[in-house]
N, C-alpha and C positions, 0 to 999 in steps of 0.2 A: 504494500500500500504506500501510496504517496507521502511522506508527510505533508502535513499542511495543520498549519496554528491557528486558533481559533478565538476572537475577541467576539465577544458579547457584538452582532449587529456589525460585522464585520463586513463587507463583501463576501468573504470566504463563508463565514456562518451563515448569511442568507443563504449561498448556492445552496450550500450543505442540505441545508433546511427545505431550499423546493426542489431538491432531487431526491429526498429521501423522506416520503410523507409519513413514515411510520415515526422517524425521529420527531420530524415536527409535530405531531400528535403527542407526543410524548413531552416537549418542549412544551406545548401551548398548555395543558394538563397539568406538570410541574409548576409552572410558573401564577395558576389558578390556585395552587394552594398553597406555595413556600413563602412565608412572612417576614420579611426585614427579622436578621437575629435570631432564626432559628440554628439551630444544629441539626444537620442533615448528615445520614450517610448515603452514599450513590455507589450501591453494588450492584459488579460488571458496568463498570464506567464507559469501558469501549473506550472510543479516542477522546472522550473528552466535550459533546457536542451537550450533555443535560448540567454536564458537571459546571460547567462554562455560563449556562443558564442559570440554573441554582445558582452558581457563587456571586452574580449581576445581583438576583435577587434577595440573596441574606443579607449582603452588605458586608460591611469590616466587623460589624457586632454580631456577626453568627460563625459558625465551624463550619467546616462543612469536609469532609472524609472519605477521598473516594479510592475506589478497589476496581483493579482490573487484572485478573490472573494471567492473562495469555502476554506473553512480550512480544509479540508482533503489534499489538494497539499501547499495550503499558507502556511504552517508551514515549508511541506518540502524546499518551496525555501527561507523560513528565515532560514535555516540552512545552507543551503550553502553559503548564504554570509556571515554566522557570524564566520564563522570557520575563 
C-alpha cells in the first residue's frame, strides 16, 4: 500500500473518504457521537482514517489509543501521528 498521511479534511482525507464509502460511514457515525474530551480506544485502526477523525474530534483534553496488529497499515498510522 501507498503511504499517504492523513490530516483531519485534508485533500488526501477527503479522496480517502469518497473512494471508500464504508470508511466514510464509519467517519460520519464516529464523529455523531465522540465529544470534545472523551477517551477513546480505536481497535484495528487500519491506517489511521477514524483515528485521525476521532483525534479532530476529542481535542487536546481527550486520549484517545489506537491499535492496529498487522504492520503492513501499523506503520502507516505511526506516521501520521508523528508528522
Amino acid at each position: 500500500m501507498e503511504m499517504q498521511f492523513f490530516i483531519y479534511n485534508s485533500p488526501a482525507f477527503k479522496n480517502f473518504l469518497e473512494n471508500h464509502p464504508h470508511e466514510r460511514g464509519e467517519v460520519k457515525f464516529l464523529e455523531s457521537i465522540v465529544e470534545e474530551g472523551m477517551n477513546v480506544i480505536d481497535i484495528g485502526a487500519n491506517i489511521g482514517i477514524t483515528t485521525v477523525a476521532i483525534a479532530k474530534k476529542i481535542g487536546k483534553g481527550g486520549r484517545l489509543y489506537s491499535f492496529e496488529p498487522l504492520p503492513e497499515y501499523s506503520h502507516i498510522l505511526l506516521e501520521d501521528f508523528i508528522l
